[in-house]
C-alpha positions as CSV (number, residue, x, y, z in Angstrom):
1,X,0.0,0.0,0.0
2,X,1.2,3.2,-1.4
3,X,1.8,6.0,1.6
4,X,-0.9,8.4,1.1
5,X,0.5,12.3,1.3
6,X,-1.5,15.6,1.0
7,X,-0.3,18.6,-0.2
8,X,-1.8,22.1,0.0
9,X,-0.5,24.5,-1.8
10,X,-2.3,28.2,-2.7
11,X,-0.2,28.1,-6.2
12,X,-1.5,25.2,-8.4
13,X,1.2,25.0,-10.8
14,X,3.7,24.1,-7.5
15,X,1.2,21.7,-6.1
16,X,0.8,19.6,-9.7
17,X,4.9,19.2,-10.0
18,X,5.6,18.2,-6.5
19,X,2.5,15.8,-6.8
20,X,4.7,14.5,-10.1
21,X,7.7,13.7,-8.4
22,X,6.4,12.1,-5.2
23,X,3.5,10.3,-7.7
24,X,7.2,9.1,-9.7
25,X,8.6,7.9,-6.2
26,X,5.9,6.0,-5.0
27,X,3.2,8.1,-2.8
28,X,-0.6,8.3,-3.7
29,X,-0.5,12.5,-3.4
30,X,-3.8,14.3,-3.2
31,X,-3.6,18.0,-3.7
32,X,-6.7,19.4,-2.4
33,X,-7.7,23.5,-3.3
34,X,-9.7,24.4,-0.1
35,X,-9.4,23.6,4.0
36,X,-12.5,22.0,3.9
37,X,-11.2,19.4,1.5
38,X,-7.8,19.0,3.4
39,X,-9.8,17.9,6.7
40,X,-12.2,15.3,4.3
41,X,-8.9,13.7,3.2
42,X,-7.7,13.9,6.7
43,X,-10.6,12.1,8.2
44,X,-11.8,10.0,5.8
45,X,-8.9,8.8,3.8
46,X,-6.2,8.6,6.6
47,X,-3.1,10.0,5.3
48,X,0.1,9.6,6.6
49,X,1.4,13.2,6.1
50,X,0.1,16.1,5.4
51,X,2.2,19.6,3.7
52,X,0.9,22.7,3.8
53,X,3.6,25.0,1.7
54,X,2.3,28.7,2.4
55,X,4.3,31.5,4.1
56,X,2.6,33.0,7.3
57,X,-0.9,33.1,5.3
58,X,-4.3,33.6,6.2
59,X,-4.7,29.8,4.7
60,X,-1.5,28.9,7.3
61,X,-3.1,30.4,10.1
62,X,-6.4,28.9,9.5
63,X,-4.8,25.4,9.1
64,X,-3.4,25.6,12.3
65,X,-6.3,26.9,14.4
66,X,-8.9,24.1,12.7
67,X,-6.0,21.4,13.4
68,X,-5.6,22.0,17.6
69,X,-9.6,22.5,16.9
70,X,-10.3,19.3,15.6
71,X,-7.3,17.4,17.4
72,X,-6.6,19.1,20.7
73,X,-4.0,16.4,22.1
């Protein structure tokens, strides 16, 4: 079974060649376009890791606060 990895990224053209590479190495990469489809992934198709490349964003800060929401320990 292939380790499953999301990747949230706010520029489209980053998130389509990292999912490449990984897809080349192995890894079943979703690249969802909204927090609301990062936490569906999350909870219903259990992935192992998930990569959130934005810089001190509003979409970063968000992330965060619904994670320690959702998953307080």
């Amino acid at each position: 079974m292939k380790t499953r990895i999301i990747f949230l990224d706010d520029e489209p053209r980053t998130a389509q060649r990292l999912q490449k590479i990984l897809e080349i190495h192995g890894f079943s990469v979703s690249t969802p376009k909204t927090l609301d489809e990062v936490f569906r992934e999350v909870n219903s198709e259990r992935a192992e890791l998930l990569i959130h490349s934005a810089h001190r964003t509003k979409t970063y800060s968000n992330l965060g606060d619904e994670f320690f929401n959702q998953y307080p320990q």
